[in-house]
Structure formats: structure tokens, C-alpha cells
C-alpha positions as CSV (number, residue, x, y, z in Angstrom):
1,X,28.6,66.5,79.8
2,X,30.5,64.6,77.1
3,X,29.4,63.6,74.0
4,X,30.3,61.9,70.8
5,X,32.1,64.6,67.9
6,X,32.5,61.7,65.6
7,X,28.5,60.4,65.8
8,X,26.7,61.4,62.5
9,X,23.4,63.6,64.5
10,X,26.8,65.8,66.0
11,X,28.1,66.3,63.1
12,X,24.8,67.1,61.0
13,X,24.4,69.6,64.2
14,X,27.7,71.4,64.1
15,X,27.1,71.9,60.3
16,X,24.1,73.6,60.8
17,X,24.8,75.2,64.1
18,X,28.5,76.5,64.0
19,X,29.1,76.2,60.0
20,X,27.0,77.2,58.0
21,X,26.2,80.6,59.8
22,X,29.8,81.0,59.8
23,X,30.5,80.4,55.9
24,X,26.9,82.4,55.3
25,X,28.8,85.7,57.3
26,X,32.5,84.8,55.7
27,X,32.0,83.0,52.2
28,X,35.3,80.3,52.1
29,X,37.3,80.6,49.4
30,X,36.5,79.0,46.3
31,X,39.8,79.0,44.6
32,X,41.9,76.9,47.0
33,X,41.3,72.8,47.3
34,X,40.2,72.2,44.1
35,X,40.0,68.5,43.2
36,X,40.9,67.6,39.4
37,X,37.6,66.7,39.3
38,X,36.6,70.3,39.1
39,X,34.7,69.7,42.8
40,X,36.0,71.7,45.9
41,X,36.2,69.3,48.9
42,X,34.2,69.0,51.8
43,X,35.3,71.5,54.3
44,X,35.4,69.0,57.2
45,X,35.1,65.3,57.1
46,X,34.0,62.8,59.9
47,X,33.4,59.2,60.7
48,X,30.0,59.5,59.1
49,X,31.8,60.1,55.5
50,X,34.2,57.3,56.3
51,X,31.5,54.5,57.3
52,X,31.4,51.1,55.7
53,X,34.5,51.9,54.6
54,X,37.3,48.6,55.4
55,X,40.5,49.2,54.0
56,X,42.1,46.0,55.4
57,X,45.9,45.2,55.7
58,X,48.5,45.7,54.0
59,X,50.0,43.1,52.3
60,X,46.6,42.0,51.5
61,X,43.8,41.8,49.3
62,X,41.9,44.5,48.1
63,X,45.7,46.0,48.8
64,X,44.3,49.4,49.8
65,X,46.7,50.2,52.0
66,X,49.8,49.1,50.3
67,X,51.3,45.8,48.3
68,X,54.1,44.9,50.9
69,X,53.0,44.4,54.7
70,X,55.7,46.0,55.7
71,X,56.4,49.0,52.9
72,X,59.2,51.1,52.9
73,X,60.2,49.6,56.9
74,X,61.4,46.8,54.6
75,X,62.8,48.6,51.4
76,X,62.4,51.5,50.3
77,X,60.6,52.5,46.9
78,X,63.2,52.4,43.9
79,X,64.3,56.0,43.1
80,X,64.5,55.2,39.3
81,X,65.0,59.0,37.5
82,X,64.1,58.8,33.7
83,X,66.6,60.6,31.2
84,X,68.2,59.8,27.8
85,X,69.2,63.0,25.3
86,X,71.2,63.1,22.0
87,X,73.7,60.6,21.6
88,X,74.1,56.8,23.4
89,X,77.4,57.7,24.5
90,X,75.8,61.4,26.4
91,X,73.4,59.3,28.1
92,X,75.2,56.5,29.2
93,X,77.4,59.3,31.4
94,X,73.8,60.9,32.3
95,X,73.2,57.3,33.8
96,X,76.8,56.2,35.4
97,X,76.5,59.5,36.8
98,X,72.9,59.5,38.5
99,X,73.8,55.7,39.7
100,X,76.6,57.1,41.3
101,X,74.5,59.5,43.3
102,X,72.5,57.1,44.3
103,X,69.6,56.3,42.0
104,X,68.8,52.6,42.3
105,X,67.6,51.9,38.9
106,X,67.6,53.0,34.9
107,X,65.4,54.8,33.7
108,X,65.3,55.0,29.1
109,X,63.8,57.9,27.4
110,X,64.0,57.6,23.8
111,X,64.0,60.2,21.1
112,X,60.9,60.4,18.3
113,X,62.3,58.3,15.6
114,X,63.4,55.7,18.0
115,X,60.0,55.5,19.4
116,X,58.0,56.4,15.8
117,X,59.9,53.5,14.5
118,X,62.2,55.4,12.3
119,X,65.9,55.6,11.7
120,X,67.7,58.4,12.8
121,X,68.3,59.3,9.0
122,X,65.0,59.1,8.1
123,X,63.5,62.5,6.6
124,X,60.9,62.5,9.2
125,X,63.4,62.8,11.8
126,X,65.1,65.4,10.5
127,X,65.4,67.9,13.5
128,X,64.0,65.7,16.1
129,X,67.1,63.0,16.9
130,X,68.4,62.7,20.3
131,X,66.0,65.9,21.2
132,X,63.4,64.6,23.7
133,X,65.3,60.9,24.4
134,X,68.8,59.4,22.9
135,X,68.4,58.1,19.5
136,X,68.8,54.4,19.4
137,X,68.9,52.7,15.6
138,X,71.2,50.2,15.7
139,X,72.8,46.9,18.4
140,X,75.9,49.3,18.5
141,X,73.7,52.2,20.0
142,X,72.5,49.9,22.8
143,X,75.9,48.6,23.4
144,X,77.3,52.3,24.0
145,X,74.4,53.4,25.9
146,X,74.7,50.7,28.7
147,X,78.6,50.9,28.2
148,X,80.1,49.9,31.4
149,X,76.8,48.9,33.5
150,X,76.0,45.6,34.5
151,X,73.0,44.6,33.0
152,X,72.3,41.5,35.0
153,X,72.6,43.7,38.3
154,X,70.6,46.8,37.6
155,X,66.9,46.8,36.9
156,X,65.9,48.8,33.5
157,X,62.7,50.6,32.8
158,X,62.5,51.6,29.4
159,X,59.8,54.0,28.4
160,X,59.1,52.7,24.4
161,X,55.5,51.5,22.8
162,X,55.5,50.8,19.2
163,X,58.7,49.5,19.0
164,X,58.9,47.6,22.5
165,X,60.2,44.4,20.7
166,X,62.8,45.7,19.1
167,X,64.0,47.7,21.5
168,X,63.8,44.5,24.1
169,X,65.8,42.6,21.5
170,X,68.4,44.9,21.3
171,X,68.7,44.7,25.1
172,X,68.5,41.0,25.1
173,X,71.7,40.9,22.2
174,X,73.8,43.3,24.3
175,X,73.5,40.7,26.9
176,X,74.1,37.7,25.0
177,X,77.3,39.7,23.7
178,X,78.3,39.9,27.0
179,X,77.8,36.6,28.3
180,X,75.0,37.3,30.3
181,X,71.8,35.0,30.1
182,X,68.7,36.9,29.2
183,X,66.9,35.2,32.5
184,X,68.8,37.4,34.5
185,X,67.4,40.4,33.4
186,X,65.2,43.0,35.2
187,X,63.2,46.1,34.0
188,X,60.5,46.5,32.7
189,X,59.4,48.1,29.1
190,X,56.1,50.6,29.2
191,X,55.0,48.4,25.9
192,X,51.6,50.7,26.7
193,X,49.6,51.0,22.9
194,X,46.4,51.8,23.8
195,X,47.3,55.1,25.6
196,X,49.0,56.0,22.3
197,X,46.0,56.1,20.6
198,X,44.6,59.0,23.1
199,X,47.0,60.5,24.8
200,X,50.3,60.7,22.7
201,X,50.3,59.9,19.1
202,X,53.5,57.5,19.1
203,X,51.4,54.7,17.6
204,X,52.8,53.1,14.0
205,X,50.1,50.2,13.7
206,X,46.3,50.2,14.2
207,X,45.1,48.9,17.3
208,X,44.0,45.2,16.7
209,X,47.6,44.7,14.9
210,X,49.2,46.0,18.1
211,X,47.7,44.2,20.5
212,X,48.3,40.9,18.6
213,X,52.1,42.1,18.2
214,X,51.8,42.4,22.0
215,X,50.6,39.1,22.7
216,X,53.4,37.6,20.9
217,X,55.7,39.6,22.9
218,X,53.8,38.6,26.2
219,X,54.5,34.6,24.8
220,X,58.6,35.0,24.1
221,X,59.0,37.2,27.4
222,X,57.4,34.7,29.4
223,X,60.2,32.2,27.9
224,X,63.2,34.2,27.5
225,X,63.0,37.0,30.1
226,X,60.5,35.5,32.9
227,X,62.0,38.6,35.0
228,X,61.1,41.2,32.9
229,X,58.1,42.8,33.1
230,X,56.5,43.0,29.8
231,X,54.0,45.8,30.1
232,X,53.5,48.8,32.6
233,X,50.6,50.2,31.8
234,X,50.5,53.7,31.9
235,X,47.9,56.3,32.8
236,X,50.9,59.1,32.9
237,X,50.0,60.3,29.7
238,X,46.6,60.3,29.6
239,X,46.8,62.4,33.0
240,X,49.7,64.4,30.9
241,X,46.5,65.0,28.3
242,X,44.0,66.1,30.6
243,X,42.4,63.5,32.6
244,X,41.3,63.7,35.8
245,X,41.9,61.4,38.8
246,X,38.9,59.3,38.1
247,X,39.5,59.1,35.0
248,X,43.2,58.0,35.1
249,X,42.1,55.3,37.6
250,X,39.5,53.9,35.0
251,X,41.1,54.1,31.9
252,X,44.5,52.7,32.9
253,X,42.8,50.1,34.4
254,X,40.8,49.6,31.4
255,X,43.6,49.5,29.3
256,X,45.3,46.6,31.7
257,X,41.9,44.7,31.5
258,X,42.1,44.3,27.6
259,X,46.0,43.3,27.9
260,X,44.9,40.5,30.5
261,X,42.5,39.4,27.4
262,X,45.5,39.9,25.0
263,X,47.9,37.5,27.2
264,X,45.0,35.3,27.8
265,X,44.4,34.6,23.9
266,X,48.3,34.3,23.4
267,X,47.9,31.1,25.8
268,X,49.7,32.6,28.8
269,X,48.4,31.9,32.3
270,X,46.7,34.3,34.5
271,X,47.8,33.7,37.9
272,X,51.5,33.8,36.5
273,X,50.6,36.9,33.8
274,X,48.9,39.3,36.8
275,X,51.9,38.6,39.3
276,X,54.5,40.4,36.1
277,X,51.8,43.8,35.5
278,X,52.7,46.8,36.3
279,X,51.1,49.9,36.0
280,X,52.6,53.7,35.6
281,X,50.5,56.7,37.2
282,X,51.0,60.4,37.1
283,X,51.2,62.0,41.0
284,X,49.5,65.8,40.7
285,X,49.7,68.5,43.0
286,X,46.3,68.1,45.3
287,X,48.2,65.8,47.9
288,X,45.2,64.0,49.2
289,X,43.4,63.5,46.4
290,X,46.8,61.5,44.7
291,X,47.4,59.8,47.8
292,X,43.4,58.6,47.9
293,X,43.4,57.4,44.1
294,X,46.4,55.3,44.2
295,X,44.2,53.4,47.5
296,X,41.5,53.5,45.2
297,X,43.4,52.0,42.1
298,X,44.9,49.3,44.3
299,X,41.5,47.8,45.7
300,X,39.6,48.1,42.6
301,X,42.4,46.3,40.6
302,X,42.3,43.5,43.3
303,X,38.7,43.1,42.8
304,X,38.7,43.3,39.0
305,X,41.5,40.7,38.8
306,X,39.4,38.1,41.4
307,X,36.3,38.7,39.9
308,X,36.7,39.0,36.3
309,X,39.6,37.0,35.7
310,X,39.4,34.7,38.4
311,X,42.9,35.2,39.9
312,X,43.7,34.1,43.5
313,X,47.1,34.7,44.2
314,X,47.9,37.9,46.4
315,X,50.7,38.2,44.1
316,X,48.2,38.2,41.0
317,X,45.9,41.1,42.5
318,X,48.8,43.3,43.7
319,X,48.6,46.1,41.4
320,X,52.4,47.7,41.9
321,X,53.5,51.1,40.3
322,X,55.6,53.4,39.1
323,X,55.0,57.2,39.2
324,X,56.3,60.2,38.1
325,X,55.4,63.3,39.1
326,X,53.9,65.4,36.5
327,X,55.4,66.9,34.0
328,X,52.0,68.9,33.0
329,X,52.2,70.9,36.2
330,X,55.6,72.4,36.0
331,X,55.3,75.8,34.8
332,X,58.1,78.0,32.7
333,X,57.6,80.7,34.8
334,X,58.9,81.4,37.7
335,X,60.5,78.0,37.4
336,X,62.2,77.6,40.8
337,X,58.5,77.0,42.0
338,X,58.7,73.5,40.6
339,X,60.9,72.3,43.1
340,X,58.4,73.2,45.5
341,X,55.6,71.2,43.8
342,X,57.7,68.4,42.7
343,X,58.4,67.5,46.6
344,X,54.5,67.7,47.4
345,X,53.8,65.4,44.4
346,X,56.9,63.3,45.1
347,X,55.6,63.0,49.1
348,X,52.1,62.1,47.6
349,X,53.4,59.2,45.8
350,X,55.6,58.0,48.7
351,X,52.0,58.5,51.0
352,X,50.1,56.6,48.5
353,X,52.4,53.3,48.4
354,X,54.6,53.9,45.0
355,X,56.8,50.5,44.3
356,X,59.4,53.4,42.5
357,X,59.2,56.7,41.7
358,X,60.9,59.8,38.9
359,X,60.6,62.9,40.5
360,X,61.1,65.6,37.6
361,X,63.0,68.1,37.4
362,X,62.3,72.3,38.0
363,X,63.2,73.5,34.7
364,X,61.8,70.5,32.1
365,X,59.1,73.2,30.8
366,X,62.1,74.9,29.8
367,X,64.7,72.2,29.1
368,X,66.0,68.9,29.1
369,X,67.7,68.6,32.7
370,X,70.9,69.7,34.1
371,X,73.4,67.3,35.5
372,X,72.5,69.8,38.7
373,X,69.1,69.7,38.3
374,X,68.8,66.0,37.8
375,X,70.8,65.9,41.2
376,X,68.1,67.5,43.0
377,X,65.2,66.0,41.9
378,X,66.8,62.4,42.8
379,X,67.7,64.7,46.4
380,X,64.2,65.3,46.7
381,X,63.4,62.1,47.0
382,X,66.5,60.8,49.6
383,X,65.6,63.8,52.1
384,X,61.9,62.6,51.8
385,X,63.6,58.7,52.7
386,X,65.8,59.7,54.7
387,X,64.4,62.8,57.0
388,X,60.8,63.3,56.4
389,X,59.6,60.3,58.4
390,X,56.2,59.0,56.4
391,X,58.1,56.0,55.4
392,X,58.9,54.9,58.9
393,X,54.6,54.1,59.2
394,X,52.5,51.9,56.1
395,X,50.2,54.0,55.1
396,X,50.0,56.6,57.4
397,X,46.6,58.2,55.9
398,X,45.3,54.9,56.4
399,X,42.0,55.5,58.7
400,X,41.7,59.7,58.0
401,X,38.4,60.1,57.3
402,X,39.0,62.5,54.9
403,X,41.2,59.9,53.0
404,X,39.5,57.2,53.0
405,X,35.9,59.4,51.5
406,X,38.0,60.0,49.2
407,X,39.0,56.7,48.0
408,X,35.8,55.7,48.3
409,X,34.3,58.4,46.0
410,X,37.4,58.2,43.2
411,X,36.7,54.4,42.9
412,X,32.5,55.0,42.4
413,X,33.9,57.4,39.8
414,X,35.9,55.3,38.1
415,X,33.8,52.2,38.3
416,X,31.0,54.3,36.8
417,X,33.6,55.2,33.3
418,X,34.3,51.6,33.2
419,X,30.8,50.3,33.4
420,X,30.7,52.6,30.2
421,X,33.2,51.3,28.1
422,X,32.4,47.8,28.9
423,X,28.7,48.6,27.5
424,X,31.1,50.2,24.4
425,X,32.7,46.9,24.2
426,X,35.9,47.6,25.8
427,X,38.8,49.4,25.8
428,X,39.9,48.8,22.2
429,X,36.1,49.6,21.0
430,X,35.9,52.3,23.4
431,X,39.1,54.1,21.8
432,X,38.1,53.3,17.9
433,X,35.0,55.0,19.0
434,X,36.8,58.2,20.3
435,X,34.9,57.6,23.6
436,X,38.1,57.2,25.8
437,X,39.6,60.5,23.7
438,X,36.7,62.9,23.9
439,X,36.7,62.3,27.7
440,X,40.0,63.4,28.1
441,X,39.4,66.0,25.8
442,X,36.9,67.5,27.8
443,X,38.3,66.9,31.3
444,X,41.3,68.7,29.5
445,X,39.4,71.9,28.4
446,X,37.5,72.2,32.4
447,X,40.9,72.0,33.7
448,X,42.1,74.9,31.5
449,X,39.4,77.1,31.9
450,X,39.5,76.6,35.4
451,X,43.0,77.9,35.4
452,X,41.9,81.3,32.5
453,X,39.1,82.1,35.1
454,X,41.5,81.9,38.0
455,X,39.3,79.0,39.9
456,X,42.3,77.5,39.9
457,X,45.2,79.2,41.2
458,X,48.7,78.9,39.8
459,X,51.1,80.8,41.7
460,X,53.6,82.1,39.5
461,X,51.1,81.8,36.5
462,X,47.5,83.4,37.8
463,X,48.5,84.4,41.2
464,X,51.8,85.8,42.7
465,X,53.3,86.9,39.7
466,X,55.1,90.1,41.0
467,X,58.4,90.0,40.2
468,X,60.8,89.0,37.4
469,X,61.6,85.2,36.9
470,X,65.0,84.4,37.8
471,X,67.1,82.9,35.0
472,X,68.2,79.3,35.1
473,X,70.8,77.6,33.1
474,X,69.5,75.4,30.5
475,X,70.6,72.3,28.9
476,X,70.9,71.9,25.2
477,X,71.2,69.2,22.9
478,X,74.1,69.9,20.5
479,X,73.4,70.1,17.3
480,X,76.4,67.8,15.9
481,X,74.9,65.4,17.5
482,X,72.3,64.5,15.1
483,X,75.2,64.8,12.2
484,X,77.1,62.8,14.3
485,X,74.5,59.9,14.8
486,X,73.9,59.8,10.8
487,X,77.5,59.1,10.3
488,X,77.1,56.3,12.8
489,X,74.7,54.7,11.0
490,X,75.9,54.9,8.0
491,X,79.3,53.3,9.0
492,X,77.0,50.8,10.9
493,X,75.2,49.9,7.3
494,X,78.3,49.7,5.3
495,X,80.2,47.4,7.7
496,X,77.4,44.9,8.8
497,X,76.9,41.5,6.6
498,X,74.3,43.2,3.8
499,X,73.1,39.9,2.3
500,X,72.4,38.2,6.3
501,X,70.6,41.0,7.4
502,X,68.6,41.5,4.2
503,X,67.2,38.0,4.5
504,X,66.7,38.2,8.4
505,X,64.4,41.9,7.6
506,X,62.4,39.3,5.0
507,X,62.3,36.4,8.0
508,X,60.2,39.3,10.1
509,X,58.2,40.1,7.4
510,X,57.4,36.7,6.9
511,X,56.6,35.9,10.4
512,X,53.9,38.7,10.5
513,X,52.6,37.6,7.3
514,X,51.9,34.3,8.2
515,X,50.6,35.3,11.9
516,X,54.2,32.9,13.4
517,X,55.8,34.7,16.3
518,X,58.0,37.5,15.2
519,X,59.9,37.7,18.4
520,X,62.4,35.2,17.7
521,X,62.5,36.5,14.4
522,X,63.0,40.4,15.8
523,X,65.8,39.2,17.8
524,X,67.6,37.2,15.3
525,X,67.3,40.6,12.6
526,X,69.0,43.2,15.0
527,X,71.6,40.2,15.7
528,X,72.3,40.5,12.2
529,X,72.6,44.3,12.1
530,X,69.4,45.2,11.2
531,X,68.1,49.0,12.5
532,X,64.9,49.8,14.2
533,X,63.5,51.3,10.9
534,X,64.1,48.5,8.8
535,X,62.4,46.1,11.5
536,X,59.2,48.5,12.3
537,X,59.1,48.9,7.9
538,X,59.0,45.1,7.8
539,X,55.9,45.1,10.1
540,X,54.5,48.3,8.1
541,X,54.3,46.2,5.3
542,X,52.3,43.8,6.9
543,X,49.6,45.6,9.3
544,X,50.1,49.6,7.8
545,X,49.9,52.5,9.8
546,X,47.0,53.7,12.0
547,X,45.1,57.0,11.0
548,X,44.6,59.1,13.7
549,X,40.5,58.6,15.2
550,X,38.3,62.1,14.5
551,X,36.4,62.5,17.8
552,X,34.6,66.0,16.9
């Protein structure tokens, strides 16, 4: 006699008849599965889980199961690895010599001045230049950091907030230098300020300023670099902080809600606005869970953009990413291990439909990257291309019932948190009220006791931890470099035209002042020689600096 092991009175009977007795004689094991919700999963999922559930096509709204109806049969993600250390010139050969590996795109990391909005010889950066990204102050920096690679050829992601503009500017100059016209350019710049405010600190202004500074940029992009995407906004970080996958699904898109406001007030058009987005999302270690929220993220984006904003392009509800997988996760001991996790996360992303992907490197909780380590993380992701297979099928998942339950409970999640700072007001009223922060907060302290109490096993850190770590070599940022930078500058200031530059600084100033676009005026300041300092102190003067919210 046959019967049906997919029909939902089966599979209420084999849970009560076969499971149950058999968990009730051998308990399962609670530390293994874990989602980042906290929540173990179900221990076997059927049709019944997965009904009502219609992901569609890809290619197609809601998007669910990919952006491109083809994926990766018709080109594969960009492998775009992110680095940038002490000086211009250093990272320039980091880049020529990743690209010459095989990396299909740039990828900027800046140091904390550059991104704090401070020059290099700036008492506050004292100790800090070129050590977590290359220190960038001046049109001369830029110049030698893309030394040699052609700009109009090469798509660009550079990961800076606060001082976006003036770090696009500087771009824009090398390529007028060069002869190349600014519409040729592709890349993208993170331009993300409202995840400053919860997950990283590397604000200068107050919310409201930034945002209108951000609309301005939206308006001269849309002009001068219609190929560049202006924004990717960025749940990385807040996922870096302690969010879970819920969360990260809500707030990022949250966050890209209140900067389709932003462009809408600045006069730009929706259709054409939603088609340039792009979004950046961390990729954790519980493979199904990341491969279910980037579904999830996907479809709810489609709706939000149809429904709220009343965009009907495909183009205009296609949310496309970026990932990288996450930093947070890789452990200083036992190091090695992190290759292992990398290649889950980097498979997860590549499962879940990534448009281009950073895969980090095993010994970042130690160091900045080797040349050799660098090398393998961008391997990792050409064996996965190249011999693993999962690209050859669009979403393979697609149809698991375990997958798509998923996806279906991660988007009820997230709609729930964003039904709650809508009732807040939005995003930007949602984060002045510490909602958005205290959230993360205490997503972040679960997670760690989860780990202190050994729910949740890290090998190498609460589990398997026999045996001495092996030693890898590390790379250091030389500390001549920073002297080396200040000298630099300094030349750079005594050479340029003092008087031209002086009144260009003022022209920005001005601009701000009188709510005018400062864009033009940006551009035409660095042109003249003026630093990333003296541009963000120009706007400083105008909107001030943003005191940290108290959410205790």
C-alpha cells in the first residue's frame, strides 16, 4: 500500500509515531543548528511547512529566486576582494596584484581619518593612518592609488560614509586628469549613514544634515556619473554589531526605504533612482538560514518598492547585492579554521544569488591580509565557480521545503521590526530614539551568551580546542608609513595655489550655508588642492558634529 510522505496527516503521524518516542529515548542535541535567531530548527521539514509558499521565477518579480533569469549560467558573480593598508602607493600594488589573479573588480578600504573626515596630520589620527584602510587626504593620494588602472574599464566599490562626496570627487578629478569622462565610470560608493549611527561610529554630522548631504549627492550623481551607483546600503555592519538575520533583513531595508524618501525630496525619479540601489549584506555561518534571508530580502524589497513607492519596472524592484562574508565570525584562534568557514559562508552567498561577493581572509582577527592570504580567499571563491557546480543551476534551494519555511518565517520576522519603526516614524526617528541600536544591542548580548554557555559551539573557541594554534605570518603596517604620509601632505600644502584653494574651501562652506548643492562645489575644492579635512571642516562649520544617541 502506498501512501503520500509529503501529505500534512502523514507527517503529523510520523511526528508522533516515529519522532517524538525516538527524541523522548535519545534527547537531540541542542547545541548544533542554531539559527542567529537564538531558535534551533525544525528537525525535519515537509510540504506542509512549505504551503502557500510561490517563489516564482527568476528574473522576476518578487525576485525570490534570483535578479537575473539566467544567474551565474550567464555571468558569474563579480569576485570584488576589499583591501587598502598604509600608503596609496602599498595598495595600489595590493590591487594590480589581486586583478592580476583574477579578481574582477576594486574593492577601497579606507583608513579612520580618511573616513572620520580628518587629515592624516590631524592629532586625532595620530596612530591610526593607513592602519585599518590607506590613508587618502589629498587628489595626489587618489592619483597614486589607482596608478596604472583604467578607471573607465574597471568597476570600483569604495567602502566610505561621511565623506562619500569627497572621496567621489576625488575619483571623478583623477579621471578628468586623465581624459576620461566621468559617465564612463562604474562602482559604486557604500555612502550608508544611517548604519553609522548604530553599528559603527564613523558618522561626522547628525542624521538630518546627512541625509540632506545625501540627497544632493543622489542629484549630481544622477548628472555626472549616471553609472555609478550612489548608495549600497549596508546591513554588514549592523550584522558585524550583533544583529540577527531578521533583523539585518529589516533594518537595511529600512534604512533603503528612508534614502528612496531622501532621493525622492531631492527631485530624482523613482523608477530610474530604484534601478541604481544597491544593498551590502553580511553572509554568516548557518548556511541555510543565509541562503533563506537573501530570498527573503529579495521578495520583500520587490513588494516594498511596488507597494510603497509605486515602482514598476523589474529593474526598479530588483534588490542586487554585495556580500561579504563576516568578519565577526573569524576567530584568532586556531585561525586556519577560517578558511573552513569562509568557504561555507562564501557558498551561502553564491546559493543565495549574490550580484558580487569579498570572501575574507583566515587571519583578519589577527591581521591585515597577506599577499598569500588574500590569494586564497579570492581562490575560494574561483574553486567554488569553477568546480563546485551550484552555479551551473539558478537557485538550486529553490523548492526545499526547508528553504523556502525559512524564507517565509525570516520575512514575517522582519516585516514585524519594520511595522515597528514605521509606528516610530521611520528609520531616522527610529535611530534618534535608540530603537534600531538597543535591538542590536540585545540581539548582540543573546548571541554572546549563547556562545559563554556553550549553546553555541565554536570549534576552536568552546569546543575542540586540544592542541596548540599553529602560528601564521602576519602582515604589518610599517610604521614609516604614517611619517611618510605627513611629509606628503605637507609638500602637497606648500606647493598647491594657497589663495585658489582657500576661496574654493569658503565656496563649500557657502554652498551648505545657503542649502545650494555642494557637489559642484566639492569637486571644484579638491580640484584646487583642497584635503579631505579641510572639505569635511567646511561642512562642520555648517551642520556640527553628531553626539553619540544614549540607549540605556
Amino acid at each position: 500500500m502506498s501512501h503520500d510522505p509529503n501529505a500534512p496527516s502523514d507527517a503529523a503521524r510520523w511526528q508522533r509515531e516515529v519522532l517524538a518516542p525516538l527524541e523522548a529515548q535519545t534527547p537531540p542535541r541542542p547545541l548544533h543548528g542554531l539559527l542567529a535567531g537564538g531558535a534551533l530548527p525544525q528537525t525535519l521539514y515537509t510540504a506542509a511547512d512549505a504551503d502557500g509558499c510561490d517563489p516564482g521565477y527568476p528574473g522576476e518579480p518578487p525576485f525570490v529566486r534570483g535578479v537575473q533569469p539566467n544567474m551565474f549560467r550567464g555571468r558569474l558573480w563579480t569576485m570584488r576582494q576589499y583591501a587598502g593598508f598604509g600608503s596609496a602607493r602599498a595598495s595600489n600594488e595590493r590591487y594590480r596584484m589581486l586583478l592580476a589573479k583574477g579578481q574582477t573588480g576594486l574593492s577601497v578600504a579606507f583608513d579612520l581619518p580618511t573616513q572620520m573626515g580628518r587629515d592624516s596630520d590631524h592629532p586625532m589620527a595620530l596612530g591610526e593612518v593607513g592602519k585599518v584602510g590607506v590613508a587618502i587626504d589629498t587628489l595626489e593620494d587618489m592619483e597614486t592609488l589607482f596608478d596604472a588602472i583604467p578607471l573607465d574599464k574597471v568597476s570600483t566599490s569604495m567602502t566610505i560614509n561621511s565623506t562619500a562626496g569627497t572621496l567621489l570627487a576625488l575619483y571623478v578629478a583623477v579621471a578628468r586628469r586623465r581624459g576620461i569622462d566621468a559617465r564612463k565610470l562604474r562602482g559604486t560608493i557604500q555612502n550608508d549613514l544611517l548604519k553609522e549611527y548604530v553599528a559603527r561610529g564613523t558618522y561626522v554630522h547628525p542624521p538630518r544634515p546627512s541625509l540632506a548631504l545625501i540627497g544632493d549627492l543622489f542629484a549630481w550623481a544622477a548628472r555626472e556619473t549616471p553609472h555609478w551607483n550612489v548608495i549600497s546600503v549596508s546591513g554588514y555592519h549592523m550584522r558585524e554589531a550583533g544583529c540577527d538575520a531578521a533583523q539585518e533583513i529589516a533594518f537595511t531595508l529600512g534604512n533603503g526605504i528612508a534614502y528612496v524618501e531622501t532621493a525622492l525630496a531631492a527631485g530624482l525619479d523613482a523608477e530610474r533612482f530604484a534601478s541604481q540601489l544597491s544593498f551590502f549584506f553580511n553572509v554568516h555561518n548557518n548556511l541555510l538560514e543565509e541562503v533563506a534571508k537573501f530570498r527573503a530580502a529579495r521578495g520583500l524589497w520587490s513588494d516594498i518598492m511596488a507597494q510603497r513607492f509605486g515602482v514598476t519596472s523589474a529593474r526598479g524592484r530588483a534588490l542586487k547585492f554585495h556580500c561579504q562574508t563576516a568578519g565577526a565570525t573569524l576567530t584568532a584562534q586556531q585561525p586556519i579554521n577560517n578558511v573552513v568557514r569562509v568557504t561555507i559562508q562564501a557558498l551561502a552567498a553564491v546559493l543565495g544569488g549574490c550580484q558580487s561577493l569579498h570572501t575574507n581572509s583566515f587571519d583578519e582577527a589577527l591581521a591585515l591580509p597577506t599577499a598569500q592570504s588574500a590569494t586564497l580567499a579570492l581562490r575560494t571563491q574561483q574553486i567554488i565557480a569553477a568546480e563546485s557546480g551550484v552555479a551551473d543551476v539558478v537557485d538550486p534551494f529553490g523548492g526545499s521545503w526547508a528553504i523556502e519555511a525559512l524564507t517565509r518565517d525570516l520575512r514575517g520576522r522582519a516585516e514585524t521590526y519594520l511595522a515597528r519603526v514605521d509606528a516610530l516614524g521611520g528609520m531616522v526617528a527610529a535611530i534618534e530614539q535608540g530603537y534600531v541600536q538597543r535591538e542590536i544591542q540585545d540581539a548582540s548580548y543573546r548571541y554572546q551568551l549563547e556562545i559563554e554557555r556553550g549553546e553555541r559551539p565554536i570549534v576552536g573557541v568552546n569546543v575542540h580546542r586540544e592542541g596548540a594554534d599553529e602560528p601564521v605570518p602576519l602582515q604589518r603596517v610599517d610604521e614609516s608609513q604614517e611619517r611618510d604620509q605627513l611629509a606628503r601632505l605637507a609638500a602637497w600644502r606648500a606647493r598647491r595655489d594657497g589663495p585658489r584653494c582657500e576661496a574654493a574651501i569658503d565656496a563649500v562652506e557657502q554652498a551648505a550655508r545657503e542649502a545650494s548643492p555642494v557637489m559642484p562645489r566639492v569637486l571644484e575644492a579638491v580640484e584646487a588642492g583642497a584635503t579631505v579635512g579641510e572639505v569635511s571642516d567646511a561642512l562642520r562649520r555648517v551642520f556640527g558634529e553628531h553626539t553619540e544617541t544614549k540607549t540605556l
